[in-house]
C-alpha angles and dihedrals in degrees: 000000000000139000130220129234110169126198138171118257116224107265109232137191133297121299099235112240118051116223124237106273119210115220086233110056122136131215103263122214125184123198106194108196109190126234086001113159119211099232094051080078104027095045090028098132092043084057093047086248129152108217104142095149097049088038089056082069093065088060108025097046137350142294155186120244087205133004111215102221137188144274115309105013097230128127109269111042078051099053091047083053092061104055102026095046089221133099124251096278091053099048098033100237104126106164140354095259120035114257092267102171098183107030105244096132093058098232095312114188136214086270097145130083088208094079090062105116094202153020128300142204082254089058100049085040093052088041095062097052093264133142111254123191141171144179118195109342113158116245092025105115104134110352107171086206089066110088093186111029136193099162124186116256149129137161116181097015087227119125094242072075093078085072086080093071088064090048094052108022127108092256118263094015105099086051088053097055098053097043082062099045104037096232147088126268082236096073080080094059102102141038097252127123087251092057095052086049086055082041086059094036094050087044097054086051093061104039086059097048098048096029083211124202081218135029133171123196128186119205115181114166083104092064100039089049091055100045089056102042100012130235120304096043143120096242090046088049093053094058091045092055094045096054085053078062092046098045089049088053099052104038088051094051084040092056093040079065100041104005078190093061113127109220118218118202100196122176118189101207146342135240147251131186115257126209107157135047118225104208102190085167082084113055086037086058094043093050084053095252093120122037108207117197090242082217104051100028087226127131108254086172157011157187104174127012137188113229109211115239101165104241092029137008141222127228110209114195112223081214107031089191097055099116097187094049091041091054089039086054081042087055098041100054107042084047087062092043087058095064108072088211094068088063097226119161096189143323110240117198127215094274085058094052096051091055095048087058098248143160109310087221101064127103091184139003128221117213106193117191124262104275092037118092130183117251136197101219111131109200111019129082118319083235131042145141127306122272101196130026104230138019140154131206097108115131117289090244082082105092084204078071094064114133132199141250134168130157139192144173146092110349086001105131115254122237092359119164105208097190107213114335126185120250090242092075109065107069092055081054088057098042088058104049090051085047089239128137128250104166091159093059114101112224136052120259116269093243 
């Protein structure tokens, strides 16, 4: 489970090389809502839950019964989809936390926007002279393409933390925002309902302030709801009804600023109930791969190592070319997927995952099944109770997996129904409707 500190990355000079502009482009913004499966609001009366705003979509503009994501289905690689149009390998993405085998970068996420490979919707929108702002949007520290910045980030998840936003922010904004909204920065430090309703709050404020030709915005209390108490349930439902009110309340403020604004509902990944922990960690310290300090239970070294993607898991080789480790991790792992109790869907070597679109850095992928989880304990079972009730990561052939996307809005089609439809395409949508060019994405755009 994570935390959220958000602060403001310095705002730097031109790209050079303005993008072709249409006459008829219209203000984006995109409303990411964390962990939202498609049918909670499809199938939203059949679930008892209260979504008037989300279900408007459905009517008023189209929409994807299912949106087809990347491996693994965690939150950052998808995000970077969204708003690059290209899978992991391309932009370069591959997990929610950097391969960091001996732990010497203390769970460091992708925080930086450096280590995107490619161009984003940020990047064609700045180019053309555009506004661009964000809040909240995972892998934007510092991205020089966002004029008005509230990245997501967060290191010790104590509130000395919320210094950093006067380290990083554009200056004066954070005191801006909450001279217009009558409340501290701080109200977005957590996951709960009430944060996402300070998320929408802090967003409106800024949007009306910059009038932006693109904004993103990143609510979570869905996902953090149902990591602690898992999907389907009431305290799952609760979150998902309060971000309706927060995405009401931000798409009306928004169109009070641009009434021609096209509003983007955008999901990352599903869910799936989790009972067990799969602790990999263990049999790849008992074959020798690993070599644990028996004193201080912390890796000292390593040939093979699983990387820990929540419903599946990654093993990176520390020589990719070592053809006897690579056969022993072969062996070993196709030995574990035999047994059922290990709750392992499939094994997946490097050409697959190629193909899938994965980490570049992966010799093999671990699919574990829906209620397995990987976990991180070092000397216990290989296999224990879960530790959290909910989770996602596992590979996008899960429909469980499934993520969201509607979107409405001036010549949007109304009551269009989209079928599955892959991640890819919807930046170059986007792009589109904005009249900004994306010409690395992969897909075409949905209309």
């Amino acid at each position: 489970m994570r935390k959220f500190l958000f602060a403001t990355a310095a705002v730097a000079a031109l790209m050079s090389g303005p993008a072709t502009t249409q006459a008829n482009a219209n203000p984006v913004l995109m409303i990411s809502l964390d962990g939202l499966r498609p049918l909670d609001i499809i199938d939203a009366d059949k679930r008892g839950l209260k979504v008037p705003n989300l279900r408007a979509f459905m009517t008023d503009g189209a929409y994807a019964q299912g949106v087809k994501n990347v491996l693994p289905t965690v939150t950052y690689p998808d995000h970077t989809t969204l708003i690059t149009g290209v899978w992991p390998d391309v932009h370069g993405i591959g997990n929610n936390v950097k391969f960091d085998p001996l732990g010497k970068n203390y769970e460091g996420w992708y925080w930086y926007s450096s280590d995107i490979k490619v161009p984003t919707l940020w990047d064609a929108v700045h180019n053309s002279g555009k506004v661009v702002a964000s809040l909240d949007w995972p892998v934007s520290v510092d991205n020089p393409s966002i004029d008005y910045d509230v990245p997501e980030y967060w290191r010790a998840f104590q509130p000395d933390d919320l210094k950093i936003i006067h380290a990083l922010t554009t200056r004066g904004l954070p005191e801006q925002l909450e001279k217009t909204t009558g409340m501290p920065m701080a109200a977005m430090f957590a996951e709960s309902p009430a944060s996402d309703l300070a998320r929408a709050k802090f967003s409106a404020a800024l949007y009306a302030q910059v009038k932006p030709e693109f904004m993103t915005v990143h609510m979570v209390s869905i996902d953090g709801n149902q990591h602690e108490f898992g999907p389907d349930t009431p305290k799952a439902h609760e979150a998902i009804e309060t971000v309706d009110t927060a995405v009401g309340n931000l798409v009306a403020a928004a169109r009070k600023v641009s009434p021609d604004v096209v509003v983007a509902i955008v999901s990352d990944h599903g869910f799936a109930p989790v009972e067990h922990d799969v602790n990999l960690m263990v049999p790849f310290i008992e074959a020798g791969l690993i070599t644990v300090d028996p004193a201080t239970h912390k890796v000292t070294d390593w040939k093979a190592e699983p990387w820990d993607a929540g419903g599946s898991e990654a093993v990176v080789l520390k020589d990719p070319n070592d053809a006897a480790v690579k056969k022993q991790v072969a062996d070993l792992l196709h030995k574990l997927a035999a047994d059922p109790a290990n709750g392992i869907a499939q094994v997946i070597d490097k050409s697959t995952v190629q193909k899938m679109g994965g980490a570049v850095e992966a010799s093999f992928w671990v699919d574990f099944e829906p209620g397995y989880e990987g976990g991180r304990q070092l000397v216990s079972a290989m296999v224990t109770a879960g530790s959290i009730k909910g989770t996602h990561g596992y590979f996008p052939t899960h429909p469980e997996m499934r993520a969201t996307f509607m979107i409405e809005g001036p010549g949007i089609p109304k009551g269009k129904k989209l079928g599955e439809i892959d991640m890819r395409a919807i930046a170059p949508t986007l792009a589109k409707v904005m009249g900004v060019s994306l010409p690395t994405a992969k897909q075409k755009p949905l209309f």
